[in-house]
BAFI-3210 file (N, C-alpha, C; in Angstrom, 3 decimals, decimal comma, padded with zeros to 6 digits):
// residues 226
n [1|2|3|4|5|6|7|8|9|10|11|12|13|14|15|16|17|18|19|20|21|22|23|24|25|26|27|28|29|30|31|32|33|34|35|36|37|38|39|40|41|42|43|44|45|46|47|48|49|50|51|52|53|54|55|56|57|58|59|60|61|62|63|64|65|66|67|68|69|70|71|72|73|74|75|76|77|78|79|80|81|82|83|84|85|86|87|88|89|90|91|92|93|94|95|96|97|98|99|100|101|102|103|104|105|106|107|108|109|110|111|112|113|114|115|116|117|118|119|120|121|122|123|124|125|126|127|128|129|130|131|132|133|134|135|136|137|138|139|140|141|142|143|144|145|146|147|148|149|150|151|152|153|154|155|156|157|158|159|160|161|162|163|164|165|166|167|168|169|170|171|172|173|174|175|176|177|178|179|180|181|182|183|184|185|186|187|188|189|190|191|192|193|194|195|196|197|198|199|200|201|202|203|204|205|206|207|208|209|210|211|212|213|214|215|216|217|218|219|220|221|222|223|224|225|226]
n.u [060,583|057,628|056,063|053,142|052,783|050,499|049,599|047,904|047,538|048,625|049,738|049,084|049,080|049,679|051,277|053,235|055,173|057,453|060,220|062,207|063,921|065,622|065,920|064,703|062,352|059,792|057,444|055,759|053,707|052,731|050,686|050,275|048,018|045,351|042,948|040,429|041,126|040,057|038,979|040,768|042,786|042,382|042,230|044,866|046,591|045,690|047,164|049,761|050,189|049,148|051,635|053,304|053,447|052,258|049,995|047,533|048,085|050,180|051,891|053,152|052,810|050,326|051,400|050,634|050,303|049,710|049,250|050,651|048,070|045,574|042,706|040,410|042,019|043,185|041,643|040,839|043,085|043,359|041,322|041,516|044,052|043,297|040,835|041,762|043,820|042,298|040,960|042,909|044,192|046,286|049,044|048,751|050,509|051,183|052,416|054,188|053,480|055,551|057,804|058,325|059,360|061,381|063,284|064,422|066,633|067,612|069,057|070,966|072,945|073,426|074,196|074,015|071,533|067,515|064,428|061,537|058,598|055,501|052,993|050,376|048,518|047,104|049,413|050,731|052,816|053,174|055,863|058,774|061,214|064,811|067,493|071,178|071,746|069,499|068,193|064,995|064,616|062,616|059,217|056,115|054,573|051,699|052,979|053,085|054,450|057,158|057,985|058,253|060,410|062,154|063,376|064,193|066,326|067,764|068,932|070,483|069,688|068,369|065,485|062,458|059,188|056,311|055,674|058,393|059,476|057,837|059,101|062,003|061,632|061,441|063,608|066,371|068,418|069,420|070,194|070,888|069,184|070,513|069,634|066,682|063,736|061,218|058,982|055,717|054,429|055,898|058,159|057,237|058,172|059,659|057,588|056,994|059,357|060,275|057,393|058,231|060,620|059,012|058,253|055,160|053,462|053,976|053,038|050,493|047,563|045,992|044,892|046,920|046,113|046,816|045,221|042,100|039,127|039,349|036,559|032,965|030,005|027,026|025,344|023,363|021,341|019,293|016,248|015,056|015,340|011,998]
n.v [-046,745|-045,009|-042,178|-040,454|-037,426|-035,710|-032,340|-030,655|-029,288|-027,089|-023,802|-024,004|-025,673|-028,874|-030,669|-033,812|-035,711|-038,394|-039,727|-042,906|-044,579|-042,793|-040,935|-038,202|-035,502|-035,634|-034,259|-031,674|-029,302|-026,344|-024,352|-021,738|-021,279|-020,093|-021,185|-022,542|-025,240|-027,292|-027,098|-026,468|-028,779|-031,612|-030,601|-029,587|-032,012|-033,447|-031,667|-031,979|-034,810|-034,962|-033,426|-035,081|-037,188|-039,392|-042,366|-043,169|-045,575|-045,809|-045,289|-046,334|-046,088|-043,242|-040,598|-038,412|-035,403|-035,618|-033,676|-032,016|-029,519|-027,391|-028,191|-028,516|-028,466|-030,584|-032,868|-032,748|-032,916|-036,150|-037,251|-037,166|-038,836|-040,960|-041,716|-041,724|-043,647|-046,086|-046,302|-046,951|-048,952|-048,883|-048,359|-045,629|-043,154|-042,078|-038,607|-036,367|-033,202|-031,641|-033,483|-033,381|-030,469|-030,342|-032,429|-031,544|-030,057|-031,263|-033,503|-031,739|-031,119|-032,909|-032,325|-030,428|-029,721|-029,324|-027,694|-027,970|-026,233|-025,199|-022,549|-022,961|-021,396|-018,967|-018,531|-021,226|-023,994|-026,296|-028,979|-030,537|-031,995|-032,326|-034,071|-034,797|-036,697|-036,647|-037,395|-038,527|-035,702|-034,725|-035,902|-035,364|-032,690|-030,691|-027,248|-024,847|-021,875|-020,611|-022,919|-024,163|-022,858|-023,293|-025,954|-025,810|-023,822|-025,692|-026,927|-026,149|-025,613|-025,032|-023,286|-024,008|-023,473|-021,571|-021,485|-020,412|-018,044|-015,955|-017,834|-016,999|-014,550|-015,282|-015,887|-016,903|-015,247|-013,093|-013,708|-015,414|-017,403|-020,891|-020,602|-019,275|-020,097|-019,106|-020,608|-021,272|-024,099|-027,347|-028,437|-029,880|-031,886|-033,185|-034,339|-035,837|-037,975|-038,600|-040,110|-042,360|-043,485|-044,384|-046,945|-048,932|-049,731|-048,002|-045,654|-044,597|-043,110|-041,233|-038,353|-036,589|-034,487|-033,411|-031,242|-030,699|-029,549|-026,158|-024,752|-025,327|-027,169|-025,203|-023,956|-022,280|-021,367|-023,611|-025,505|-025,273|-028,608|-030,696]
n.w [012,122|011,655|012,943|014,077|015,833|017,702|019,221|020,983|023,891|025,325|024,064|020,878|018,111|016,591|014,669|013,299|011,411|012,053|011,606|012,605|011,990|010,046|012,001|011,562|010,842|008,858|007,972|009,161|011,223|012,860|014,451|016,294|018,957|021,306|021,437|020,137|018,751|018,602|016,165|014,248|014,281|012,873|009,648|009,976|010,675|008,316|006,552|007,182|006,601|003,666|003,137|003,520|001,784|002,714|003,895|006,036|006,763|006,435|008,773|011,759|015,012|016,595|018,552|021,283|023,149|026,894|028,415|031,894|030,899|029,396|029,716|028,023|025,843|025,837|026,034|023,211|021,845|022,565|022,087|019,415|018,629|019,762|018,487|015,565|016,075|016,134|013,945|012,267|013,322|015,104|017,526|020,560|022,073|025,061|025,707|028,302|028,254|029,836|030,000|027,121|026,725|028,027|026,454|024,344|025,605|027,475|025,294|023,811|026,083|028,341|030,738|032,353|034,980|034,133|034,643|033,882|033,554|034,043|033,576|035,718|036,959|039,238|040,489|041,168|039,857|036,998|037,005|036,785|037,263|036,159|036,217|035,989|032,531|032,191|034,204|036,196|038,521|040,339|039,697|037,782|038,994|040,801|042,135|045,073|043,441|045,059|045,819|043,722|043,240|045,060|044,201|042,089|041,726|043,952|042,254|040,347|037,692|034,599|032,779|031,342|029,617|030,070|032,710|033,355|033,883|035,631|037,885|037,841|038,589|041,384|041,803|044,343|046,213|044,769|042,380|038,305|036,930|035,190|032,548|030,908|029,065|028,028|026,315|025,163|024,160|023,687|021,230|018,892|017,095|018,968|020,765|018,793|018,813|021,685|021,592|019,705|020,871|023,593|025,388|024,941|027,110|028,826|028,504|028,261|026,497|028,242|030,153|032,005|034,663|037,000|038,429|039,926|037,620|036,947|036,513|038,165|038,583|038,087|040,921|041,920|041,030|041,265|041,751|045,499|046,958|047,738]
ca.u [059,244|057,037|055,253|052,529|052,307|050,136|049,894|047,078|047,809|049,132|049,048|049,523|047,896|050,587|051,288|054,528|055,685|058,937|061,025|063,113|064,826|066,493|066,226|064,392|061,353|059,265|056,641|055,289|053,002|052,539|049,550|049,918|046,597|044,923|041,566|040,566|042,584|039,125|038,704|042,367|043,533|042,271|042,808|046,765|046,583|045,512|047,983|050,635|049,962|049,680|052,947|054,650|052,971|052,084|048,472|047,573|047,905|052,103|052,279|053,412|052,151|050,657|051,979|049,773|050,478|048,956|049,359|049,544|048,098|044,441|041,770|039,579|042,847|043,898|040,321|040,973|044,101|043,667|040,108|041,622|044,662|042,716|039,858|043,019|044,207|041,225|040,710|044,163|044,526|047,898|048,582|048,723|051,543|051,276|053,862|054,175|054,303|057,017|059,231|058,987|059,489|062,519|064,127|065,955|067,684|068,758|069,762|072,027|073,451|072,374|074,848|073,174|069,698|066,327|063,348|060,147|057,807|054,291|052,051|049,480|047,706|047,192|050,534|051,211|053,399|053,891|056,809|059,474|062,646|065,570|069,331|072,195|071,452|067,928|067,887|064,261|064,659|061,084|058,332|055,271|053,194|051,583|053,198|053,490|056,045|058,393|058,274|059,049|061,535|063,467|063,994|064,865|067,062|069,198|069,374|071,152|068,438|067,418|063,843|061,803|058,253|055,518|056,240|059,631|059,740|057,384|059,775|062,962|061,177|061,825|064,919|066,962|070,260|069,182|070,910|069,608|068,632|071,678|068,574|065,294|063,227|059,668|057,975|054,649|054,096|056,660|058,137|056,141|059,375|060,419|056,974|057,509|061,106|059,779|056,631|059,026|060,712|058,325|057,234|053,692|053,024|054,662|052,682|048,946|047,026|045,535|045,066|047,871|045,683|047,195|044,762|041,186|039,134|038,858|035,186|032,357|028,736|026,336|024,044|022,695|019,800|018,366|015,152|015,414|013,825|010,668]
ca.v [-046,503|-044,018|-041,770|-039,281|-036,785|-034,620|-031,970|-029,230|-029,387|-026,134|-022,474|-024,588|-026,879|-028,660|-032,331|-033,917|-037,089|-038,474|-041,299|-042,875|-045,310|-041,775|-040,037|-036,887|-035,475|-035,357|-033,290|-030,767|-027,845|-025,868|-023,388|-020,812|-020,185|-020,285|-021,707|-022,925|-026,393|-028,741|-027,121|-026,469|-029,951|-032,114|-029,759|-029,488|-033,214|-033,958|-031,156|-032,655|-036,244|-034,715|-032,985|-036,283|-037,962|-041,114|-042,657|-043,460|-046,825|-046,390|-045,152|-047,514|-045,312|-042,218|-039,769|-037,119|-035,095|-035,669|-033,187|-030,836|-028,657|-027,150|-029,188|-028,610|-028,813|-032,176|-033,746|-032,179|-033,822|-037,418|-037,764|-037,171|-039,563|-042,182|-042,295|-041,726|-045,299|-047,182|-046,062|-047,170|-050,424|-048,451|-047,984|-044,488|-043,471|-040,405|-037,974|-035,372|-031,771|-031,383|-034,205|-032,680|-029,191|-030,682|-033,357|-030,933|-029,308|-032,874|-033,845|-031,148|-030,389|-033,435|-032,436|-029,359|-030,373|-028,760|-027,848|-028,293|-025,293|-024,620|-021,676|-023,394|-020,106|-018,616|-018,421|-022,582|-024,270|-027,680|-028,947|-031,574|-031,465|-033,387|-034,208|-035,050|-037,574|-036,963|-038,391|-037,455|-035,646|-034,536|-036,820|-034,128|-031,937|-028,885|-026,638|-023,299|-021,034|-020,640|-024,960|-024,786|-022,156|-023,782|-027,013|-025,706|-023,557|-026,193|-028,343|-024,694|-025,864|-024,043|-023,121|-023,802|-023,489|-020,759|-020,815|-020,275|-016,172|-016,113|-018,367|-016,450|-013,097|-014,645|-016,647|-016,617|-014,534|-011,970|-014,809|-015,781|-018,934|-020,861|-020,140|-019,172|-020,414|-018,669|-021,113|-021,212|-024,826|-027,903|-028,138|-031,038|-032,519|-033,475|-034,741|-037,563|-038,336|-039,339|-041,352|-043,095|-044,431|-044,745|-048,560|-048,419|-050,222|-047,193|-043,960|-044,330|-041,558|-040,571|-037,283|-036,027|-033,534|-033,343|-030,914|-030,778|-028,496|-024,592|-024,708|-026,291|-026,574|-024,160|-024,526|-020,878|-021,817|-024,812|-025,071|-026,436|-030,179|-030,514]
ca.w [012,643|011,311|014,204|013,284|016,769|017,589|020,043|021,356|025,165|025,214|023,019|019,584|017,404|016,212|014,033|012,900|011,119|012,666|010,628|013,487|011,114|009,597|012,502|011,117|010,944|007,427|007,672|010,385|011,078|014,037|014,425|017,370|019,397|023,234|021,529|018,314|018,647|018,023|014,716|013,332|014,249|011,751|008,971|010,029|010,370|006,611|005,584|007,419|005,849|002,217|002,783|003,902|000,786|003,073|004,126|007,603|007,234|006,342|009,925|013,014|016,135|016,831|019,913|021,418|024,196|027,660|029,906|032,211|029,806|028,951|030,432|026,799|024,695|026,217|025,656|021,679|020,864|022,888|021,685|017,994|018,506|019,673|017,173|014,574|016,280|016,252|012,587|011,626|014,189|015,492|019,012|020,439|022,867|025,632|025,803|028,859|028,080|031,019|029,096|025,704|026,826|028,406|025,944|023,204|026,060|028,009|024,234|023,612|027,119|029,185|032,175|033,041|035,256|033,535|035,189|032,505|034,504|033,125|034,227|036,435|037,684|040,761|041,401|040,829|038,396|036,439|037,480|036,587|037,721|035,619|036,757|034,692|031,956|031,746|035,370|037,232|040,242|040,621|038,885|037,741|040,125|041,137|043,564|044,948|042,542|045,956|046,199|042,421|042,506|045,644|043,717|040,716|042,082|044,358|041,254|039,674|036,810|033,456|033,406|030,098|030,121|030,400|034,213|033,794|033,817|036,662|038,817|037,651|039,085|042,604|042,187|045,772|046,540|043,450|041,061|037,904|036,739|034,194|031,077|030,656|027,839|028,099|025,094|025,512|023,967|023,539|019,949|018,323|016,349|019,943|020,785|017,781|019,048|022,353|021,180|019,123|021,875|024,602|025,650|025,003|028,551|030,137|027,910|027,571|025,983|029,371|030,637|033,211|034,674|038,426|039,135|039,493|037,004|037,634|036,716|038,646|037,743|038,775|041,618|042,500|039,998|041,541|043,214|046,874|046,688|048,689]
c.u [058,769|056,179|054,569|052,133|051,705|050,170|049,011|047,093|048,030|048,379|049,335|049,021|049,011|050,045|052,691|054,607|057,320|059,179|062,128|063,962|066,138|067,101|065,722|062,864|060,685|058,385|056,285|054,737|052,847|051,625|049,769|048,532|046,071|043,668|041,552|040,691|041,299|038,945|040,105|042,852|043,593|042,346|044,142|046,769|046,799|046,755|049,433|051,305|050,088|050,873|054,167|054,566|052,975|050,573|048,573|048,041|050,172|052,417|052,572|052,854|051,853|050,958|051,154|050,202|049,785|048,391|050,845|049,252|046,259|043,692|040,833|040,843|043,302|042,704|040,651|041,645|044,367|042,709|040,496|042,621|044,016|041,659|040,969|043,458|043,605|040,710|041,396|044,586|045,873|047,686|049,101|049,654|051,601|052,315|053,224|054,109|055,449|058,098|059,521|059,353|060,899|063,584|065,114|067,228|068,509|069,321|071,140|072,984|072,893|073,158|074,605|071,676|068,443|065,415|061,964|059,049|056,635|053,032|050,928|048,079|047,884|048,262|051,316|051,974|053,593|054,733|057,255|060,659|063,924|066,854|069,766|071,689|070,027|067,041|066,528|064,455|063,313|060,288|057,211|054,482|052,872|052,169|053,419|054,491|057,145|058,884|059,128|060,438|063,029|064,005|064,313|066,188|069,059|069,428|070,594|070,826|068,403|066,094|063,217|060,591|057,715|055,600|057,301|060,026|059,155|058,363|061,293|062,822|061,519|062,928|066,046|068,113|070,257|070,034|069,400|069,842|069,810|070,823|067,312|064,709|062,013|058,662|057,117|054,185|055,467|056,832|057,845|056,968|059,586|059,211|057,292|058,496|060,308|058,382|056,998|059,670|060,147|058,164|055,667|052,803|052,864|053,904|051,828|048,620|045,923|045,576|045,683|047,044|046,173|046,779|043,205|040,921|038,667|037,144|034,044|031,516|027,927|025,710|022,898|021,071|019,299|017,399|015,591|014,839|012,752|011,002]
c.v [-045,115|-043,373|-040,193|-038,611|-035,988|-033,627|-030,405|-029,144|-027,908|-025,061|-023,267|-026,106|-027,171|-030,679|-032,277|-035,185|-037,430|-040,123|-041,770|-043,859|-044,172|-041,099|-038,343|-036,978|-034,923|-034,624|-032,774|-029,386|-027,219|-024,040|-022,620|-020,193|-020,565|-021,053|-021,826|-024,698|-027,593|-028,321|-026,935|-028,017|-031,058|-031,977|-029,972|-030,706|-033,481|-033,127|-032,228|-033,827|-035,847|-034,266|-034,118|-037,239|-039,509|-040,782|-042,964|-044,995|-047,340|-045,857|-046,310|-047,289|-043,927|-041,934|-038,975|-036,606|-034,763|-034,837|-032,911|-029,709|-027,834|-028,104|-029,461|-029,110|-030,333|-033,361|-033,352|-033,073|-035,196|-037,926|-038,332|-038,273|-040,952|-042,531|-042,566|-043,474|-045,881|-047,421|-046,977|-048,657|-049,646|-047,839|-046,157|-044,806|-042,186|-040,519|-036,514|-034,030|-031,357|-032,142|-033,502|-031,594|-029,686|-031,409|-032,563|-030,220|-030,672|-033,665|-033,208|-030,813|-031,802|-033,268|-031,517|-029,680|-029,023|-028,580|-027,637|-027,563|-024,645|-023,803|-022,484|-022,364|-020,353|-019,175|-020,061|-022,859|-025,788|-027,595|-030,299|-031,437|-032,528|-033,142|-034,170|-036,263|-037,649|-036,972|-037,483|-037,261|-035,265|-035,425|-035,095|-034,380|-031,088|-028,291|-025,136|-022,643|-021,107|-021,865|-024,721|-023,999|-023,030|-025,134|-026,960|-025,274|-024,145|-027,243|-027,650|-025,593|-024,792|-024,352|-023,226|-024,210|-021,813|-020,408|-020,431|-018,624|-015,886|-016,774|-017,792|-015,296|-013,073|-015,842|-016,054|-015,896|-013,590|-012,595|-014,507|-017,475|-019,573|-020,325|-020,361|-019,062|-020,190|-019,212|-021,478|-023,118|-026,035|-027,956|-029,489|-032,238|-033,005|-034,479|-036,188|-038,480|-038,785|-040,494|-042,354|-043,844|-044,926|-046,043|-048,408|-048,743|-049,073|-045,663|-044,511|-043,882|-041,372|-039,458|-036,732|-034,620|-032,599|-032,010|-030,997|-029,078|-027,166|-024,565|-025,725|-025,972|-025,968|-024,182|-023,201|-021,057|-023,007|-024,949|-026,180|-027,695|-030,564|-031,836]
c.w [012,225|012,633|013,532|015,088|016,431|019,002|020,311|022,832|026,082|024,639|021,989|019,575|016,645|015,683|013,472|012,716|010,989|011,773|011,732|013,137|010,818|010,182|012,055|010,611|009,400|006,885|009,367|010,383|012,478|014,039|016,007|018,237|021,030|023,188|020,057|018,354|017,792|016,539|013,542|013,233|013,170|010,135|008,891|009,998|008,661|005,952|005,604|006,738|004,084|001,934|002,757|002,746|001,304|003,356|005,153|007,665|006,932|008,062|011,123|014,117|015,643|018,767|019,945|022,875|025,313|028,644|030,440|031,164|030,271|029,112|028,811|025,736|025,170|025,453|024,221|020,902|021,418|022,048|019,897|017,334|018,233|018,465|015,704|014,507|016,055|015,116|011,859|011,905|014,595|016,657|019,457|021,663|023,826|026,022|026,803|028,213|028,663|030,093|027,734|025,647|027,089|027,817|025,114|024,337|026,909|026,820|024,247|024,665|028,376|030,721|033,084|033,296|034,328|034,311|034,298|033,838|033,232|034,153|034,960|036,843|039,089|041,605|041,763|039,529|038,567|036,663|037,450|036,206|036,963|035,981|035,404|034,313|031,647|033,342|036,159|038,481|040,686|039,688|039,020|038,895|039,970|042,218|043,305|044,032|043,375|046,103|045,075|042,569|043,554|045,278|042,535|040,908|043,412|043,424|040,305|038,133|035,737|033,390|032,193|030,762|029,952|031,788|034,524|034,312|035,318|038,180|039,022|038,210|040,551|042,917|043,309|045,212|044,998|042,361|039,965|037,513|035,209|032,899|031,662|029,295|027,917|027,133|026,088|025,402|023,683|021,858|019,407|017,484|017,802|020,319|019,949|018,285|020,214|022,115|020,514|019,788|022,933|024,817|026,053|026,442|029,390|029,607|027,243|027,143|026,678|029,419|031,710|033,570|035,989|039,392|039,057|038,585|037,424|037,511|037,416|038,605|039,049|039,418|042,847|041,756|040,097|042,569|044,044|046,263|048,195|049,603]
res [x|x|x|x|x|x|x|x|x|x|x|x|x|x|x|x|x|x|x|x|x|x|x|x|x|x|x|x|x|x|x|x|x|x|x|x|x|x|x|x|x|x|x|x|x|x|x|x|x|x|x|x|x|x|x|x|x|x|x|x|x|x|x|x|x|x|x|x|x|x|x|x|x|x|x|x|x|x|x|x|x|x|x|x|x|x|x|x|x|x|x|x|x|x|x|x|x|x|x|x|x|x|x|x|x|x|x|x|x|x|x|x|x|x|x|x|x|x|x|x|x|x|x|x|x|x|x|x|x|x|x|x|x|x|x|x|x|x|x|x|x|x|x|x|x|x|x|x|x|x|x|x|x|x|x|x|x|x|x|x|x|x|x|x|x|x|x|x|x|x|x|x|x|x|x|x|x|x|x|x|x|x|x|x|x|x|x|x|x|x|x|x|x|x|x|x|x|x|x|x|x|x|x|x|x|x|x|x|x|x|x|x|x|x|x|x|x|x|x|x|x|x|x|x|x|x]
***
């Protein structure tokens, strides 16, 4: 199976074509930025695709990542999947940010639990808590940093994520945490690897947003109504 992900959810504008026949990933780019993502993406896309020397139509699925992320970057890279699909006839497959932040380390180490922690603001964090084997012990949310830190902490959890540093600052009994992995964005080769296996029943290309949005429209500038 060929899988073309993509992934702006995050800080990074990122694409990758995964071969899961081989097991390895054939082409991939990853752009670093906080804004930008609607105009880099399609660009890194096409490079991506010329570097892999295939056409859209040798692909099987694409993957894009859903969430929790950037309320503008989420709308960026679903909007781009899907029209991508509908172009192609190939179904599209969402992939967490929390899971992919989390899969290379339940690959390599799956007996030590993970906690997949993403900056939220004001003092909240994404949050998805994994046992041994992968196993979830939290499904995603938002919660206070002290919620996140006391279930990371009785899981004795490594912390990857943008929230992870933040939650390590007030880890109990002046411990620290088994690792801290402060990436800002999931690594996009990992992204593929899960859309590759997903069951498309079970990973829409929805928006996991699980909160509402920080901005709300303006209503200091409206005349009364008579």
């Amino acid at each position: 199976m060929l899988v073309l992900a993509i992934d702006t959810a995050l800080e990074a504008c990122s694409a990758a074509i995964f071969d899961s026949v081989q097991g390895i990933v054939i082409a991939s780019d990853t752009q670093i930025m906080t804004r930008g993502h609607a105009e880099a993406l399609m660009p890194l896309v096409a490079g991506v695709m010329e570097q892999s020397k295939m056409a859209f139509a040798d692909l099987d699925r694409l993957a894009v990542t859903v969430g929790p992320g950037s309320f503008t970057g989420l709308r960026v890279g679903i909007a781009a999947a899907r029209g991508l699909g509908l172009a192609t006839k190939k179904p599209v497959i969402g992939v967490t940010t929390l899971s992919a932040l989390a899969a290379p380390y339940i690959a390599t180490d799956p007996a030590t639990p993970v906690a997949a922690a993403i900056d939220g603001r004001h003092r909240h964090i994404y949050l998805q808590l994994y046992g041994a084997g992968g196993h979830v012990l939290l499904s995603p949310r938002i919660v206070p940093v002290a919620e996140a830190v006391h279930a990371a902490a009785g899981a004795s959890a490594r912390l990857v994520g943008s929230g992870a540093a933040m939650m390590a600052e007030i880890w109990p009994n002046q411990e620290k945490p088994p690792q801290i992995d402060e990436r800002r964005a999931p690594d996009i080769d990992w992204v593929a690897r899960l859309g590759a296996i997903a069951a498309q029943q079970d990973a829409p290309p929805k928006p996991l947003y699980l909160r509402p949005p920080d901005a709300h429209p303006q209503t200091s500038a409206k005349l009364p109504r008579r």
